[in-house]
C-alpha positions in Angstrom: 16.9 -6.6 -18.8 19.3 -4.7 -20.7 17.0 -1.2 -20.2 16.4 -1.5 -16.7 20.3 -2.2 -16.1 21.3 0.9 -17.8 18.9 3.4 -15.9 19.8 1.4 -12.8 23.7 1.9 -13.8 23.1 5.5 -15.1 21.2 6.2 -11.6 23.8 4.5 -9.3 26.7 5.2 -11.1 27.9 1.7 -12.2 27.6 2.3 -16.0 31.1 0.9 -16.3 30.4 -2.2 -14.7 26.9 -2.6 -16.6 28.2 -5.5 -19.0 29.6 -7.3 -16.6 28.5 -11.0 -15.4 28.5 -9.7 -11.6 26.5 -6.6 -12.3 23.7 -8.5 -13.9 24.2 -11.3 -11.4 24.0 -8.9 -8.6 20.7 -7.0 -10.4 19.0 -10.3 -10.6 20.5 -12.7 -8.1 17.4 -15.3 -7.2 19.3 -16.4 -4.3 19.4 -13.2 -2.4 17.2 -13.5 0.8 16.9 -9.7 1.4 17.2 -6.0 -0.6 19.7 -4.2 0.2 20.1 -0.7 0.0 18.7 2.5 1.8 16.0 2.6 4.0 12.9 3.8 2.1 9.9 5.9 3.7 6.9 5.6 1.3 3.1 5.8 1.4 1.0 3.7 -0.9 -2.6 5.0 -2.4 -5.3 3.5 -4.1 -9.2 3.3 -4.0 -10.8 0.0 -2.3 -10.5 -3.1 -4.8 -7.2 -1.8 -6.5 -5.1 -4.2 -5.5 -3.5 -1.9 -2.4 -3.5 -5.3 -0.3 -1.9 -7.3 -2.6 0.9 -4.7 -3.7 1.7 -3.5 -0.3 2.0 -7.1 1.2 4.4 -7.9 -1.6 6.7 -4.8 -0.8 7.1 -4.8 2.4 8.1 -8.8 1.8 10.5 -8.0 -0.8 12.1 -4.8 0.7 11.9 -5.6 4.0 9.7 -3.1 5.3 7.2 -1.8 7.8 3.8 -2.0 7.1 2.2 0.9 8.8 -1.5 0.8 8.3 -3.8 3.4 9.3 -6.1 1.4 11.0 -4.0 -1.2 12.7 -1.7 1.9 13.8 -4.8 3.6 15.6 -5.9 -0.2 17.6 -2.5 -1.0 18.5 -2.3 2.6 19.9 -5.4 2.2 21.9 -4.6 -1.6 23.0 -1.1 0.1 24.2 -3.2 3.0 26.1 0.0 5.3 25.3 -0.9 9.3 25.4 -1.9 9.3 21.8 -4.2 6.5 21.7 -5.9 7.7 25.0 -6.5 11.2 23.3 -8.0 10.0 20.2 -9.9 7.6 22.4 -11.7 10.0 23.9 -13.0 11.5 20.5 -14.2 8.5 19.4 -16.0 7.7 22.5 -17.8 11.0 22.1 -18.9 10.2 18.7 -16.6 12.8 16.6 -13.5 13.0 14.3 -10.0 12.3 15.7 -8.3 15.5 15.3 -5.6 15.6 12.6 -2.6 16.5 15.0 -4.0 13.4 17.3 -3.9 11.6 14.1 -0.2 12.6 13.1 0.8 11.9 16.7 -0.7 8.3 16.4 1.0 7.6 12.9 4.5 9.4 14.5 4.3 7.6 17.3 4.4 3.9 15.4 7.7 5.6 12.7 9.3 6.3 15.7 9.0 2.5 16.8 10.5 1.3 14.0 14.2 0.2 13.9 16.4 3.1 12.3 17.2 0.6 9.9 13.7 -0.7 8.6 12.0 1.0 6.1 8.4 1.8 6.1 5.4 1.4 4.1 2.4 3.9 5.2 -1.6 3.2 4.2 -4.3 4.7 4.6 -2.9 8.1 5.8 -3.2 11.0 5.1 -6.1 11.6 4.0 -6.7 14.9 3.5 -4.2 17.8 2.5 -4.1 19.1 5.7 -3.2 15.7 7.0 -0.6 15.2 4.7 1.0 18.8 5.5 0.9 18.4 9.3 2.8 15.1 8.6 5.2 16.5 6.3 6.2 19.2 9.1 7.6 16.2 11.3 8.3 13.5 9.3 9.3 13.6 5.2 8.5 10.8 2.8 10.9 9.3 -0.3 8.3 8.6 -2.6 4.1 8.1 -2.9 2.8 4.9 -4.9 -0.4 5.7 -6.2 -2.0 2.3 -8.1 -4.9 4.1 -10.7 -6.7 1.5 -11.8 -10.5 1.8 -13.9 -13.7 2.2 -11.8 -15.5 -0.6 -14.2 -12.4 -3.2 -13.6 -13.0 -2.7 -9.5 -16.6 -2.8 -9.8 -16.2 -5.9 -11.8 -13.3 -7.5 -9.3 -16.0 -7.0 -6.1 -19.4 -7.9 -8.4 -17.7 -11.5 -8.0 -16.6 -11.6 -4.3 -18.2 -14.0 -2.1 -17.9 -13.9 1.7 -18.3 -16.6 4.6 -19.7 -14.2 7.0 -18.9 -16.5 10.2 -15.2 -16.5 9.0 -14.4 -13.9 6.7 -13.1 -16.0 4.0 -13.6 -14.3 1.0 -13.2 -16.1 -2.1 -13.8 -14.4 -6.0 -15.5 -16.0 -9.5 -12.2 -14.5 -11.2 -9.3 -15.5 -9.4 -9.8 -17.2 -6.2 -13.2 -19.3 -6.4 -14.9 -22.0 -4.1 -14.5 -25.1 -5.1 -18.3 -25.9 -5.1 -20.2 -22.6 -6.4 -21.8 -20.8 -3.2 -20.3 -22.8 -1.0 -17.5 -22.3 1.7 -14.3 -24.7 0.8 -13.9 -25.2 4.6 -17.6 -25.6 6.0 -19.5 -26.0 3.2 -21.7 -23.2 4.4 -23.4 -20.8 2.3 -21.6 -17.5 0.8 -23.1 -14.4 0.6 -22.5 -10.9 -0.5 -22.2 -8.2 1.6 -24.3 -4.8 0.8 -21.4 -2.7 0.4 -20.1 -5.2 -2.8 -23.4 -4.2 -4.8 -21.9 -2.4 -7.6 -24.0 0.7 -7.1 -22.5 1.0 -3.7 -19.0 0.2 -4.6 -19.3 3.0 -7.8 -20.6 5.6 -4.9 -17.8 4.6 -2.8 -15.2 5.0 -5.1 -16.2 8.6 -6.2 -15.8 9.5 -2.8 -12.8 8.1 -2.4 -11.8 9.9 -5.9 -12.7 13.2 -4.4 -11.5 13.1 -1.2 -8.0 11.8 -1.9 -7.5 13.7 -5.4 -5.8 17.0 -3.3 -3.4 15.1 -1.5 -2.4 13.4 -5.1 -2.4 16.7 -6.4 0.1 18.1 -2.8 2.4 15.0 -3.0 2.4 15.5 -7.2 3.2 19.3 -6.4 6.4 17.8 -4.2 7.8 15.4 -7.1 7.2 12.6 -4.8 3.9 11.2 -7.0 4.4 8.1 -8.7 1.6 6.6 -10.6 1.0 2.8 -11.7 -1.7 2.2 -14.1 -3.4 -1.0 -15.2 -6.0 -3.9 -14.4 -4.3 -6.4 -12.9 -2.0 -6.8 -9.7 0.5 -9.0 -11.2 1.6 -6.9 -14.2 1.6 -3.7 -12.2 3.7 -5.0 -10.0 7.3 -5.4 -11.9 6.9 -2.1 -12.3 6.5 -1.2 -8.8 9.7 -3.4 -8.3 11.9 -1.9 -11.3 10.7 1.7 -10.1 12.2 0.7 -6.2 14.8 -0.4 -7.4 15.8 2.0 -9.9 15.2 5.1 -7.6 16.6 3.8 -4.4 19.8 1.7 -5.8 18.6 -1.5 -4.6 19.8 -4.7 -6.0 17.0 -7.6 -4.7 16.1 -11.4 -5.9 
């Protein structure tokens, strides 16, 4: 605690209060219901199976954020019929790529909806470098989590992951299994796995994912806004993810 005070105090110029009982209450107060502190603009990266999920619902909990995900972003824009989500309709109805300044629009459009106040959490965009510097010319960013975890400990966390296809329940051998083998906790249906959690066809999927997204790692690394995690396991990457927030944005949080 004492290390993480001082570059918190050194950062947010309260080194002369860093001793005292209500600085370290205040740094660590458990009954605090919210962060407070400046809104933060970041983006979150990862390949499938690294824990984005987990890590992004927990921040956006925590610091009171916006989740914006890519995906949702583009549905809620075509449920909402609004001038972006009509456009990139109309690519995807002829069978071809939504254009990146159709894409930027969509992902502006959804920032601009959220309260000045709010802070946001984007995934899943960009995705290319020339996303990523069409974005930038509207819209700048505070930082970019990038969670780098091992190819063998994904392919290892999906080998185990067991689906109810009527439901989508998914459950794992390692951390969240059924409570009879192969069978669904709720029906008591059969799991199965889904081709695309074979290993060979997560390993395929994760090199493309390495190659695509390693120039907009190397861009946002190139801006100072790159800030890498490293490790196997949600729960101890994430303190660090909280100390780093805090730390860099002056937030004092539960």
């Amino acid at each position: 605690m004492k290390t993480s005070l001082a570059s918190w105090a050194a950062r947010c110029s309260f080194k002369g209060q860093l001793n005292t009982p209500a600085a370290a209450a205040w740094y660590s107060n458990a009954s605090a219901a919210k962060a407070t502190g400046p809104r933060i603009r970041a983006m979150i990266m990862g390949p499938p199976g690294s824990g984005k999920g987990t890590i992004s619902s927990r921040l956006v909990k925590r610091f009171d954020m916006t989740h914006l995900s890519s995906g949702d972003l583009l549905r809620n824009q075509l449920t909402k019929r609004t001038p972006a989500g009509v456009a990139a309709k109309s690519y995807m109805e002829a069978g071809v790529l939504v254009p990146d300044d159709v894409m930027v629009e969509l992902i502006l459009a959804e920032i601009r909806a959220t309260p000045p106040e709010k802070g946001w959490l984007l995934d899943g965009f960009p995705r290319t470098v020339t996303q990523a510097g069409e974005l930038w010319k509207h819209q700048s960013l505070d930082t970019v989590i990038n969670l780098d975890v091992p190819f063998a400990t994904i392919i290892e966390r999906i080998r185990g992951r067991w689906t109810h296809i009527p439901s989508g329940r998914v459950y794992n051998d390692s951390y969240n299994p059924p409570r009879v083998p192969g069978r669904d906790d709720v029906t008591g249906e059969p799991l199965a796995q889904r081709p695309d959690d074979h290993p060979d066809t997560v390993l395929k999927r994760l090199q493309q994912y390495e190659t695509m997204t390693k120039p907009v790692l190397a861009y946002y690394a190139r801006a100072g806004l790159l800030k890498i995690f490293r490790g196997t396991e949600s729960d101890k990457i994430w303190p660090e993810v909280v100390l780093f927030i805090k730390s860099t944005f002056c937030i004092m949080s539960h």
